[in-house]
C-alpha positions as CSV (number, residue, x, y, z in Angstrom):
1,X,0.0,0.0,0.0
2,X,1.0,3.5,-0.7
3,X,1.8,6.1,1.5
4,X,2.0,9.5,1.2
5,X,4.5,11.5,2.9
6,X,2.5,14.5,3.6
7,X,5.4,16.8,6.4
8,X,7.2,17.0,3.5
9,X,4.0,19.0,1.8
10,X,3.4,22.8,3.2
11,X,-0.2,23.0,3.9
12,X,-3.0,25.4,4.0
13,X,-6.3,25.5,6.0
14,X,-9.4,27.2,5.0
15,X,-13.0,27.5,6.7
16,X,-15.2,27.7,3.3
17,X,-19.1,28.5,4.3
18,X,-21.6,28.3,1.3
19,X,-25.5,29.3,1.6
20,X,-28.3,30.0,-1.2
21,X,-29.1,33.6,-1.4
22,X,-33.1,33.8,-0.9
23,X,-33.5,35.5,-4.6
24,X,-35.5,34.4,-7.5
25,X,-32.2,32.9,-9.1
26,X,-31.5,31.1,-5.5
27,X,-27.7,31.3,-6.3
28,X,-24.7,29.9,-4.0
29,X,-22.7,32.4,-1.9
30,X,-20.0,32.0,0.4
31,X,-16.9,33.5,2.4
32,X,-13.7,31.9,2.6
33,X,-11.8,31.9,5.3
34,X,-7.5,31.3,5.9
35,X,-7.2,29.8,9.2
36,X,-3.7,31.0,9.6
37,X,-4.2,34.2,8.9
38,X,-8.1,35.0,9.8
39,X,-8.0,37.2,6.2
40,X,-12.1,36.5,4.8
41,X,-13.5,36.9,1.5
42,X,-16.9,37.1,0.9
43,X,-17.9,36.0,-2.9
44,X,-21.4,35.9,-4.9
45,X,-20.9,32.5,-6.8
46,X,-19.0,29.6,-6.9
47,X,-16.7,30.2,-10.1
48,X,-15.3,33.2,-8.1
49,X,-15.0,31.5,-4.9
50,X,-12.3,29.0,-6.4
51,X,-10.2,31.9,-8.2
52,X,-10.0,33.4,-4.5
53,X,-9.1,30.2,-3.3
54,X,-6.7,29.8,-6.4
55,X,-5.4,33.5,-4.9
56,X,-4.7,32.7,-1.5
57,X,-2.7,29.7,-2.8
58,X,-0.9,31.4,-4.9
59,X,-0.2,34.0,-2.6
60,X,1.0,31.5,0.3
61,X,3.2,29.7,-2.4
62,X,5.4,32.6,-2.6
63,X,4.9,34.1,0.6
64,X,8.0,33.6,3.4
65,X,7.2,31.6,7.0
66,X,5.2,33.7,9.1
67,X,4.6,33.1,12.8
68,X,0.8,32.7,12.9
69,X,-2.0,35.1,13.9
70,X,-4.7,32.6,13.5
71,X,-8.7,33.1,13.2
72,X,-10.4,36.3,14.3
């Protein structure tokens, strides 16, 4: 069986919250949330909630160690 070695990986933890607006078009909404750094972004549909998610990856890809401030 396989294992993976996963303290070699850097990882990232995010509190995602999704609801249906009560509209006609019912869409999805949601706020994203980086555990590490408490930093939130609300966003009005799914498409952009995973380019904000793509962002903060991004951003912590090239971003130095930071001690951590965690949620607010």
């Amino acid at each position: 069986m396989f294992e993976l070695d996963t303290d070699s990986f850097k990882r990232e933890t995010f509190i995602i919250r999704l609801w249906r607006e009560n509209t006609p078009e019912a869409r999805w909404a949601g706020q994203i949330q980086h555990v590490r750094s408490g930093e939130k972004v609300v966003v009005q549909d799914l498409d952009t909630l995973l380019s904000k998610l793509r962002i903060f990856l991004d951003a912590e890809r090239h971003a130095p160690e930071q001690n951590s401030r965690g949620l607010k």
